[in-house]
C-alpha positions as CSV (number, residue, x, y, z in Angstrom):
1,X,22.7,181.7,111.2
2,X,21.0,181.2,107.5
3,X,20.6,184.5,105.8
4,X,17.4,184.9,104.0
5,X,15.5,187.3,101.6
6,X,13.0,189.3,104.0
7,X,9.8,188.4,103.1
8,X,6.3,190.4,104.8
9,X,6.0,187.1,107.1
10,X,9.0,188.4,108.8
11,X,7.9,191.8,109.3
12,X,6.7,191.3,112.9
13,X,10.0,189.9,114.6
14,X,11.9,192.7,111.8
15,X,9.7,195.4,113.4
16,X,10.6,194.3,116.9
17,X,14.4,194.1,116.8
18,X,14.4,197.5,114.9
19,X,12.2,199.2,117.8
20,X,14.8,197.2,120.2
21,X,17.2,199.5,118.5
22,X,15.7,202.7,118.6
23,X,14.8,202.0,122.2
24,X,18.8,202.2,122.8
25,X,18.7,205.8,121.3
26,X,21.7,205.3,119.8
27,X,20.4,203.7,116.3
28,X,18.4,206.3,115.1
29,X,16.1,209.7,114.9
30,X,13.0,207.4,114.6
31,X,11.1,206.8,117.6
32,X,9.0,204.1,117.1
33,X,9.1,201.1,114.1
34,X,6.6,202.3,110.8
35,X,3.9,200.1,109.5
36,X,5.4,197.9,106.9
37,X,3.9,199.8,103.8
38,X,6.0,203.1,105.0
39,X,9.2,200.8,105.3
40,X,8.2,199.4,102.4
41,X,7.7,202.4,100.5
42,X,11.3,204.0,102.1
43,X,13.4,201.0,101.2
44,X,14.6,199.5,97.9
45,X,12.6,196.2,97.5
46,X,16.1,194.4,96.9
47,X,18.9,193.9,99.1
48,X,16.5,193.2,101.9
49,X,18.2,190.4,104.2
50,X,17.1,188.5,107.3
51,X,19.4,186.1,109.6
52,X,17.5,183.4,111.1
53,X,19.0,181.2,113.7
54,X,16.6,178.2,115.0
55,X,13.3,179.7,113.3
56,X,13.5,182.9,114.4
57,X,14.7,186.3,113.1
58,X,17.9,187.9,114.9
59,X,18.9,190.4,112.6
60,X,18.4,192.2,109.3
61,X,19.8,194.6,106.6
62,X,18.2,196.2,104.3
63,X,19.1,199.5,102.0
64,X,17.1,202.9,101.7
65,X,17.7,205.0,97.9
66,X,19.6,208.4,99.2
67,X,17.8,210.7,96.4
68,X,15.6,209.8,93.6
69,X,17.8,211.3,90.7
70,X,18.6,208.7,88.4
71,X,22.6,209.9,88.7
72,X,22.2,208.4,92.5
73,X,20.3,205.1,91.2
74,X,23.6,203.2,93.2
75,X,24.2,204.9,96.0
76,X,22.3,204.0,98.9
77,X,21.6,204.2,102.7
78,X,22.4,200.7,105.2
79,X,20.1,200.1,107.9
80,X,21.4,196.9,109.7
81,X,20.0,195.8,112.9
82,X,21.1,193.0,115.6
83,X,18.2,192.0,118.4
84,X,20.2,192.7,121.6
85,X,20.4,189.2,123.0
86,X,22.5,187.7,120.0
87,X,25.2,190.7,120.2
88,X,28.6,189.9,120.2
89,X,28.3,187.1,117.9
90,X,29.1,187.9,114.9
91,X,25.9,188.0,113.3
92,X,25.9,191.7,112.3
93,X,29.2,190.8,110.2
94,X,27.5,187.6,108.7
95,X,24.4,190.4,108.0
96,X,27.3,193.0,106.6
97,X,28.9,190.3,104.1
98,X,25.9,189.1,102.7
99,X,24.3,192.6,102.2
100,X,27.3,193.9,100.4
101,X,27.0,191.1,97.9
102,X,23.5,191.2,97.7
103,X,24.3,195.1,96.6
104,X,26.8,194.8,94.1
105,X,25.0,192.0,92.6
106,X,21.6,194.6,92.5
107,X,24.8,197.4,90.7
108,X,24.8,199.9,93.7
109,X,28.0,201.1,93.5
110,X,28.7,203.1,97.1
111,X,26.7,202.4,100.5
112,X,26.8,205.1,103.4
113,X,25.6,204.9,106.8
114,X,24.9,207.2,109.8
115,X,25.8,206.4,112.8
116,X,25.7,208.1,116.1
117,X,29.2,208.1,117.7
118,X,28.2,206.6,120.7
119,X,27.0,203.6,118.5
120,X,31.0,202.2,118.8
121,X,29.6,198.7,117.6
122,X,28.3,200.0,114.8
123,X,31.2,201.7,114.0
124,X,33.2,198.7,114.4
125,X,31.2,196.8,111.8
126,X,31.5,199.5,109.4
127,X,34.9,199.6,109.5
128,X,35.3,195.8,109.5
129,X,33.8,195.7,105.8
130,X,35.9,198.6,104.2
131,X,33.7,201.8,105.5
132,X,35.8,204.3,105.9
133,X,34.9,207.8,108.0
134,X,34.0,210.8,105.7
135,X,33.5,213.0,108.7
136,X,31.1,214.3,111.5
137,X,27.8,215.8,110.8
138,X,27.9,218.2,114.0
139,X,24.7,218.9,115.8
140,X,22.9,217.7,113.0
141,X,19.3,216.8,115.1
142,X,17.6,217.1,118.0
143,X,16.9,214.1,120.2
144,X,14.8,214.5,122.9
145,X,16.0,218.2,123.7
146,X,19.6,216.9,123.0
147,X,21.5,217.6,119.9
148,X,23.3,214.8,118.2
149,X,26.3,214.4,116.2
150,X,26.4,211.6,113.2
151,X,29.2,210.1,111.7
152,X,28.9,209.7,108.1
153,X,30.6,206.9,106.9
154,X,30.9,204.9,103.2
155,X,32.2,202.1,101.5
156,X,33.1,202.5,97.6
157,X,32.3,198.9,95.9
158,X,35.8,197.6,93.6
159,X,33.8,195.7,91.3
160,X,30.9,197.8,90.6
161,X,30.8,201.3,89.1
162,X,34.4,200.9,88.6
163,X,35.2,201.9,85.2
């Protein structure tokens, strides 16, 4: 797989691997994929990755600001997404790697992620690449008449923000 900076010609084959995830219900609150100007406009316009494998898009990663106070500038929000029928091989991880340098080369110093518990994969991933579990956000939404539980998880970087 050659990792990539997204670019708006991938947007369509993005679009459709992040609604394959949603369509789990176990990768988000969302429901259905935005239009690319509301991604756009809820996603930092660096650190925005694609894997490509053959031509087409099997994955990407991109990062979401957590607040817009200046104190937060480098702490931000993972969204990483597989397309279901390249699971399992080790794509996400390739994804992972690349987005954490891509991040500490942009000077975000701490990445977080929520992640429904019944996302184990996900969890796996996280843990992989130094995440560590800061606890459980209990019954934090409603899903389809179902309350959900997220795991908040995070991943300090040791070469930025360090001193």
């Amino acid at each position: 797989m050659e990792i990539i900076e997204m670019l708006p010609e991938h947007w369509e084959e993005v679009a459709r691997i992040y609604q394959q995830g949603m369509d789990t219900g176990n990768a988000t609150f969302q429901k259905t994929a935005p239009k690319l100007e509301e991604w756009n406009a809820s996603h930092l316009e660096k650190c925005r990755l694609v894997g490509v494998e053959e031509g087409k898009v099997v994955g990407w990663a991109a990062l979401s600001p957590v607040s817009s106070r200046c104190v937060y500038a480098g702490v931000t929000e993972v969204s990483i997404y597989i397309a279901p029928e390249y699971h399992g091989r080790g794509f996400g991880s390739q994804l992972m790697k690349a987005l954490i340098q891509s991040s500490e080369m942009a000077n975000i110093w701490t990445l977080q992620s929520g992640i429904f518990p019944e996302n184990e994969g996900s969890i796996r991933l996280h843990l992989k690449y130094g995440f560590r579990k800061l606890g459980v956000r209990e019954r934090v939404g409603k899903m389809e008449g179902r309350w959900r539980d997220v795991v908040l998880m995070e991943r300090r970087s040791e070469v930025v923000g360090v001193e």
